[in-house]
C-alpha positions in Angstrom: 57.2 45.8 119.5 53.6 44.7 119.4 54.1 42.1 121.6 56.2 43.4 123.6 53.5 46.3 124.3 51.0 43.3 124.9 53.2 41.7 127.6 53.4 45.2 129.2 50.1 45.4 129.4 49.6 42.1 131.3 47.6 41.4 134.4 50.8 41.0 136.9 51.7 44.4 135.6 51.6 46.8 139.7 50.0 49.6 137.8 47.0 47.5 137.0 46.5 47.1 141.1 46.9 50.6 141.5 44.3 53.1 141.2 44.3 57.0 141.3 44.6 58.9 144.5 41.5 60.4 143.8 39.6 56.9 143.8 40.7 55.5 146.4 38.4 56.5 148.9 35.7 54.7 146.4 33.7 51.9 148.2 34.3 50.4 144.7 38.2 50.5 144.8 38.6 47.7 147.1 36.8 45.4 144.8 37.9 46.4 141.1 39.6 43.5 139.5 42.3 43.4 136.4 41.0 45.4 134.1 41.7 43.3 130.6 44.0 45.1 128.3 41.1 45.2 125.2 39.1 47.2 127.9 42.1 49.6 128.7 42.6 50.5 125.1 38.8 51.2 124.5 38.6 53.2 127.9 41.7 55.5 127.1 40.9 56.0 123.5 39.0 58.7 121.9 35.4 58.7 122.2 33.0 57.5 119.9 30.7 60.6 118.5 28.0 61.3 120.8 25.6 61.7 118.4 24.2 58.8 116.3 21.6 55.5 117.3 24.4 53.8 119.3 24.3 56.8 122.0 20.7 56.8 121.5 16.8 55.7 122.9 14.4 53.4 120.3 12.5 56.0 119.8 10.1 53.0 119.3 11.1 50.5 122.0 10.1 51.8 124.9 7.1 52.0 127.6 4.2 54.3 126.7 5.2 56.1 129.9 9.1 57.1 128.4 9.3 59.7 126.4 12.5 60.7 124.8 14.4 63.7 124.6 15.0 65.4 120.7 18.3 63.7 119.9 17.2 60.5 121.6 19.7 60.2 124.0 17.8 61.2 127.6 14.6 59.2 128.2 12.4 60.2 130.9 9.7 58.1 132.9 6.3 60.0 133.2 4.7 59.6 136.5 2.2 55.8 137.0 1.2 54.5 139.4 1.6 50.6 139.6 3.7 50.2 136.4 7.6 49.2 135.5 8.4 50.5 132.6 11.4 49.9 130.7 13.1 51.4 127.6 16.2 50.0 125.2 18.6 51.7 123.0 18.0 52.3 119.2 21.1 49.8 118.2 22.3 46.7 119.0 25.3 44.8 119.4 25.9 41.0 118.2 29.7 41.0 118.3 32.7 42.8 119.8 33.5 44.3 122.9 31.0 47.7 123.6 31.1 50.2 126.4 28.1 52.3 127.1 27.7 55.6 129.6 24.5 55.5 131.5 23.9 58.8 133.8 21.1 58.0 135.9 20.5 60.5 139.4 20.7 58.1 142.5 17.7 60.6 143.7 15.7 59.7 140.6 16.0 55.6 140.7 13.9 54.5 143.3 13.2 50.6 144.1 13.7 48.5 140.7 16.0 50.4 138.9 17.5 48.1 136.7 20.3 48.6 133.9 21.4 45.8 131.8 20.9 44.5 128.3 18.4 42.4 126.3 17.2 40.9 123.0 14.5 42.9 121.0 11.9 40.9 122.5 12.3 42.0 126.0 8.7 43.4 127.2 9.1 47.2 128.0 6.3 47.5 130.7 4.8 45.7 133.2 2.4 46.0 135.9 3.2 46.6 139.5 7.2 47.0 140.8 9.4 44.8 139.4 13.0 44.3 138.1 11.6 44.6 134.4 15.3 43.5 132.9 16.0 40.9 134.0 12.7 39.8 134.6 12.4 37.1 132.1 14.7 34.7 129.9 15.3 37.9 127.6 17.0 40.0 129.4 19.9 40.9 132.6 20.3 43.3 134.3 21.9 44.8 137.6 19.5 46.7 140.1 21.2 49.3 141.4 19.8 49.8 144.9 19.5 46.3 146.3 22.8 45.2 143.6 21.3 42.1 142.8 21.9 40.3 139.5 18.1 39.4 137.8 17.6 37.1 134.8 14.6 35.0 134.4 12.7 36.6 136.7 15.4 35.2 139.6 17.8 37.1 141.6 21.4 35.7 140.7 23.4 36.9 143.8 24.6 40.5 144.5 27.2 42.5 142.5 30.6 43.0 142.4 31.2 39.5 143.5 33.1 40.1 146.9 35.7 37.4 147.1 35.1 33.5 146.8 36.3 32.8 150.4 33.5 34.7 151.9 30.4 32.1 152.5 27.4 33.1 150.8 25.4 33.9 153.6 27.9 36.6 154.5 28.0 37.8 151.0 24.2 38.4 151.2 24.9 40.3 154.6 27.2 42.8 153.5 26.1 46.3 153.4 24.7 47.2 150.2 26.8 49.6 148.0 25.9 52.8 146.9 26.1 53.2 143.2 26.6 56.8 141.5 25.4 58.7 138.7 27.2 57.2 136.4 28.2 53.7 135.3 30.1 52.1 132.4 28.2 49.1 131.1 30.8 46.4 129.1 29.4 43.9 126.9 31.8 41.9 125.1 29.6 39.8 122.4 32.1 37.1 121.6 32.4 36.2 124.6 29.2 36.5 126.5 29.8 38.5 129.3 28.3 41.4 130.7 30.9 43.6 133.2 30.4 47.3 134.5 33.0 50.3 135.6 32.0 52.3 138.7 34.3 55.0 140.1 36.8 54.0 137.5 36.9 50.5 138.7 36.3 47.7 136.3 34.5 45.2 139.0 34.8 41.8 136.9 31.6 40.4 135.1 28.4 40.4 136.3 27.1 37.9 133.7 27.8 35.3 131.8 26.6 33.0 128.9 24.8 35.5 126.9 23.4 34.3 123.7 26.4 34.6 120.9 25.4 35.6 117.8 22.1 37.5 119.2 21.6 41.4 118.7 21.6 42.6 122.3 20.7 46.1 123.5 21.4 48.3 126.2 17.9 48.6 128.6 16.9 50.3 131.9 13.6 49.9 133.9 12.3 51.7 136.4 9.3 52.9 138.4 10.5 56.0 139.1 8.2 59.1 138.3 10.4 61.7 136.2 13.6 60.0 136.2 15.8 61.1 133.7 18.4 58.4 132.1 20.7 59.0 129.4 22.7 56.7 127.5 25.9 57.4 125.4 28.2 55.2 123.5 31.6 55.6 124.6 33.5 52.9 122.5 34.0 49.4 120.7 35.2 47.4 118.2 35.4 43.9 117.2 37.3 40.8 118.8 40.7 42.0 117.3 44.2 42.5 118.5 44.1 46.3 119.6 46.2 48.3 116.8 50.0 49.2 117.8 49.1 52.8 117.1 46.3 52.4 120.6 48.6 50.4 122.5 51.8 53.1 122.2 48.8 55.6 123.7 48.4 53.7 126.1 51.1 53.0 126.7 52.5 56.8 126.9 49.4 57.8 128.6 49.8 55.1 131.6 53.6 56.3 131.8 52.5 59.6 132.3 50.3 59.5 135.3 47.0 60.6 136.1 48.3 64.0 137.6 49.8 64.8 134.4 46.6 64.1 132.2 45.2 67.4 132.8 45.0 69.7 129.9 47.2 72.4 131.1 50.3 69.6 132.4 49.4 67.7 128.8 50.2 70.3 127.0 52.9 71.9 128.5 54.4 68.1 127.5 53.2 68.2 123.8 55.9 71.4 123.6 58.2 68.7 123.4 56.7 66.3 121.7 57.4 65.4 117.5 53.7 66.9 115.8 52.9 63.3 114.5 52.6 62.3 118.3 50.5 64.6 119.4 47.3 63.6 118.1 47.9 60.4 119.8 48.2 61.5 123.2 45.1 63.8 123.1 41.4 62.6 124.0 39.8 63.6 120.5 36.0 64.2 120.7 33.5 64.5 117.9 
């Protein structure tokens, strides 16, 4: 049955090209990829508790110009002039696959706002505006107004990717996309790769070749006086076949629909539903 759940779930699946009514009038729709099946089970399952050092600042790594909020997980840039300033979380990942939340306001970013990850020796400030992460060979990151790629101090092209058959100057002359509040940053640590979800659309990888075996942590930058950017961990686990228990959710939940996932429709359907099933179809949260 395992198996047969994993075939199901495979990329020439037609629900995996579809997405929700509501996003399709996303600028981001058009250019969302297969979504791998590891990454639909950790997206659909229950969230991980919000409290705790994965959904949370350093309250030690950071610019003397963050300051954090009481449980960690806001940080917020005080106004300076001529200064990139950078913060990254209080945990690290060095294995697995890992999804973080980051809410950022597209009023409070600025020029230079850049989310990614990096090792612990990343610097956290710098002077003058500049894409911090990403700024040398210890960090990547994504900035979010120009969507260009930075490691080593060198733009890598823009981001999503948008298709292989376009030339590259007409990649760099597309208009720039306007990213939202909040975006889903996907580290898989066996693998290397760095991908994000925007508008509920997985867009492929951003990077690749990360460092294997090296703690990496989420990190922001920015030169933005008073922005405010929190960070929550929303899933993970390591480089295992998902459990059949997560897949039959899945599985259930996809067969739904959307429409029906709203908490008045999903529990007019748990009526009829055996009680050992019913924790399974519900989004627990800590």
């Amino acid at each position: 049955m395992g198996l047969t759940l994993c075939r199901w779930l495979c990329p020439d699946r037609t629900w995996r090209k579809r997405a929700p009514p509501s996003l399709s009038s996303s600028p981001f729709h058009p250019l969302a990829v297969t979504t791998p099946f590891r990454l639909a089970v950790l997206l659909d399952g229950p969230p991980a508790c919000f409290t705790g050092p994965k959904s949370s600042w350093s309250p030690v790594h950071h610019s003397p110009n963050f300051s954090l909020s009481r449980d960690g997980t806001v940080a917020q840039r005080t106004p300076a002039e001529q200064s990139t300033d950078g913060v990254r979380g209080a945990e690290g990942e060095q294995g697995g696959l890992h999804v973080w939340a980051v809410d950022w306001d597209p009023a409070e970013r600025g020029s230079h706002a850049v989310l990614g990850v990096s090792t612990q020796h990343c610097p956290l400030q710098a002077s003058g505006y500049t894409a911090l992460v990403g700024g040398d060979a210890e960090s990547w990151g994504w900035e979010l107004g120009s969507n260009e790629v930075w490691h080593n101090g060198v733009p890598c092209g823009r981001y999503p990717r948008m298709g292989t058959e376009l030339g590259e100057q007409e990649r760099e002359q597309r208009p720039l996309l306007a990213v939202p509040g909040r975006v889903l940053m996907v580290l898989d640590g066996d693998a290397g790769t760095l991908g994000f979800v925007v508008d509920g659309c997985f867009l492929g990888m951003a990077v690749w070749n990360l460092p294997l075996g090296v703690r990496l942590f989420p990190a922001v930058s920015s030169v933005w006086g008073g922005s405010r950017i929190t960070l929550r961990y929303l899933n993970g686990g390591p480089r295992e076949p998902p459990s059949l228990t997560s897949l039959c959710r899945l599985s259930v939940r996809l067969s739904l629909g959307r429409d029906r996932e709203t908490p008045p429709a999903l529990e007019r359907l748990l009526w009829h539903v055996p009680p050992g099933l019913k924790p399974l179809l519900r989004n627990s949260t800590c």
